[in-house]
C-alpha positions in Angstrom: -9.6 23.8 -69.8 -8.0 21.0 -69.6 -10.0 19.1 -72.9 -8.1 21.7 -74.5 -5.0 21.3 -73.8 -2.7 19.4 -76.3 -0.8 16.7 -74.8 -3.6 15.5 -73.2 -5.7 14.6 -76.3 -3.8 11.2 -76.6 -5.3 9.8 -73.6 -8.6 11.6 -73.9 -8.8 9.9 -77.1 -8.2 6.6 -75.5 -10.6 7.1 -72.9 -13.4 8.1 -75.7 -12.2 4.8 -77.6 -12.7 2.8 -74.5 -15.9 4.5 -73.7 -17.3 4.3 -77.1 -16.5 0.6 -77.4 -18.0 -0.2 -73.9 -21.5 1.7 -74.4 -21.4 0.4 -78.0 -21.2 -3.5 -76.2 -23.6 -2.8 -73.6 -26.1 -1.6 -76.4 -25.5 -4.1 -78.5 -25.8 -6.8 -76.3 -28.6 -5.7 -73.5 -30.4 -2.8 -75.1 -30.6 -3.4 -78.5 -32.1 -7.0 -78.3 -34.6 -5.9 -75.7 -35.7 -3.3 -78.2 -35.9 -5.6 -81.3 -38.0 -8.1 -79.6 -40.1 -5.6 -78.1 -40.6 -4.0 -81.8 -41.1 -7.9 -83.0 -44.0 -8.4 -80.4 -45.7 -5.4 -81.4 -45.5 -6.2 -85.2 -46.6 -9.5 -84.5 -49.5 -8.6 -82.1 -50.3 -6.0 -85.2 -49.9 -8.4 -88.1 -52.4 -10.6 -85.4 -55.1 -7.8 -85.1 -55.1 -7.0 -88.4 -55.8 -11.0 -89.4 -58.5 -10.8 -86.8 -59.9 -7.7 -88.1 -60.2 -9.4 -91.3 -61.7 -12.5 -90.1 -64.1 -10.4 -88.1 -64.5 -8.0 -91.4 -65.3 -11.6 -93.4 -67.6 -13.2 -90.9 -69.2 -9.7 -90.7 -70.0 -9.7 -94.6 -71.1 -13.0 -94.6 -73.9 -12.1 -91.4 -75.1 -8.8 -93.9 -74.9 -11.3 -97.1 -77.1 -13.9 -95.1 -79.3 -11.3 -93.3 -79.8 -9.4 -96.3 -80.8 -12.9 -97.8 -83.2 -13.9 -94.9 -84.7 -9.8 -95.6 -85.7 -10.4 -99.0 -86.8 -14.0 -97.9 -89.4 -12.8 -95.8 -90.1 -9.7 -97.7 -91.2 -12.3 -100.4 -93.2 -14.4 -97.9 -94.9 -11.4 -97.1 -95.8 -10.3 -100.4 -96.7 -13.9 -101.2 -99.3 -14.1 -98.0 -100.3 -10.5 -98.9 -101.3 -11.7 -102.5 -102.8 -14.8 -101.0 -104.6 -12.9 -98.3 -105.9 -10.1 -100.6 -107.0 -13.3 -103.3 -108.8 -14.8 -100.4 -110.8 -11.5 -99.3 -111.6 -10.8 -103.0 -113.4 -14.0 -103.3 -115.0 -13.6 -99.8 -116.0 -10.3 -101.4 -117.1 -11.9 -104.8 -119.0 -14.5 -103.4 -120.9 -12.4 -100.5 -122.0 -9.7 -103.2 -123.2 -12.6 -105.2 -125.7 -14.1 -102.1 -126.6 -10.1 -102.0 -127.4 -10.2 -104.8 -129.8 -12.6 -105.0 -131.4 -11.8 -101.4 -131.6 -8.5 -102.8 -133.3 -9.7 -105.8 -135.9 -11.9 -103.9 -136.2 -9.1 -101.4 -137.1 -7.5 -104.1 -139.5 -9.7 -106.0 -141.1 -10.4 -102.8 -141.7 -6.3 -102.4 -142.9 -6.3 -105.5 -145.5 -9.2 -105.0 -146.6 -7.3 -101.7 -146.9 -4.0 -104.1 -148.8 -5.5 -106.6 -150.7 -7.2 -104.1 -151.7 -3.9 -102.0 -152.3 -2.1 -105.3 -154.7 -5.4 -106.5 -156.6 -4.3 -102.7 -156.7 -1.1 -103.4 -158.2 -1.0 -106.5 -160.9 -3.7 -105.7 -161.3 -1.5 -102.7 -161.6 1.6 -104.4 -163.8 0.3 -106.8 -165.9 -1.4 -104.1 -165.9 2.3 -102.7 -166.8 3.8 -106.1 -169.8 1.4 -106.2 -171.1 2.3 -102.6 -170.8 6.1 -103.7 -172.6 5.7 -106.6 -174.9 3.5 -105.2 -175.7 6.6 -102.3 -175.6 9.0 -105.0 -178.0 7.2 -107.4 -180.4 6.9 -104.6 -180.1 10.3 -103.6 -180.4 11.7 -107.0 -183.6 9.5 -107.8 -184.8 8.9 -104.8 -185.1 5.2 -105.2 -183.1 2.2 -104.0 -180.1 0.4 -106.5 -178.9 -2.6 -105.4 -175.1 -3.3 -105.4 -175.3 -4.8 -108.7 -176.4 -2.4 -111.0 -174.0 0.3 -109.0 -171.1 -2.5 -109.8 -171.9 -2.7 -113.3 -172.5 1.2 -113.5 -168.8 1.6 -112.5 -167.4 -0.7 -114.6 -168.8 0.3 -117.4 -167.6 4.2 -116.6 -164.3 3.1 -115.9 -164.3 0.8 -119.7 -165.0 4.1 -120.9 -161.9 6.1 -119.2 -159.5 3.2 -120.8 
């Protein structure tokens, strides 16, 4: 093997010096700076991304912050025509109970007239009736005719005496 052999480790050496020094140039002077501006790129399109993430984080914050903002905004408008809406309807309520009310109560009046009015009938009816009976029933029982007023006064007097 001829890297073994002892008197030819002098030039071998000098052929590895030459060699190292050659590579070590062309590194150096092509390979090298191509790699260092390639690695300077990338840390400056990274250090670039980064600020733009952060903008876009920032601007990102301030659209939640706003539309969080605009959220309660409305919530409150809605509450606040809610409130309004429900005061409104209450009134509404308030005010048709109250005309009801007093329909109801001359409804009710009025009824009450027509009651009072039908009983007033019936009574000057019924005693009109209870006259006419006792009037037959007189005649029947004594064989003689009674005119209507002695049967009227006949009835009211019975009737004095059942109050």
């Amino acid at each position: 093997m001829p890297q073994l052999n002892v008197a030819d480790f002098a030039p071998q050496l000098v052929w590895l010096a030459i060699t190292f020094a050659v590579l070590y140039l062309l590194m150096a002077k092509l390979a090298l700076p191509k790699i260092g501006r390639a690695i300077d790129a990338r840390a400056q399109r990274i250090t670039a991304d980064l600020d733009r993430a952060t903008k876009l984080k920032d601007e990102a914050a301030g659209a939640l912050a706003a539309y969080e903002k605009a959220l309660a905004e409305a919530r409150a408008q809605a509450q606040a025509t809610i409130k309004a809406a429900s005061e409104r309807m209450r009134k509404d309520a308030e005010s048709r109970e109250g005309a009801l009310t007093k329909k109801l109560a001359a409804d009710t009046a009025a009824a009450e007239g027509r009651i009072r009015a039908a009983r007033d009938q019936a009574m000057a009816s019924l005693a009109h009736m209870a006259a006419d009976i006792t009037k037959s029933a007189a005649e029947r029982l004594i064989g003689q005719p009674i005119n209507d007023a002695t049967a009227t006064a006949a009835v009211a007097a019975a009737a004095k005496e059942r109050a």
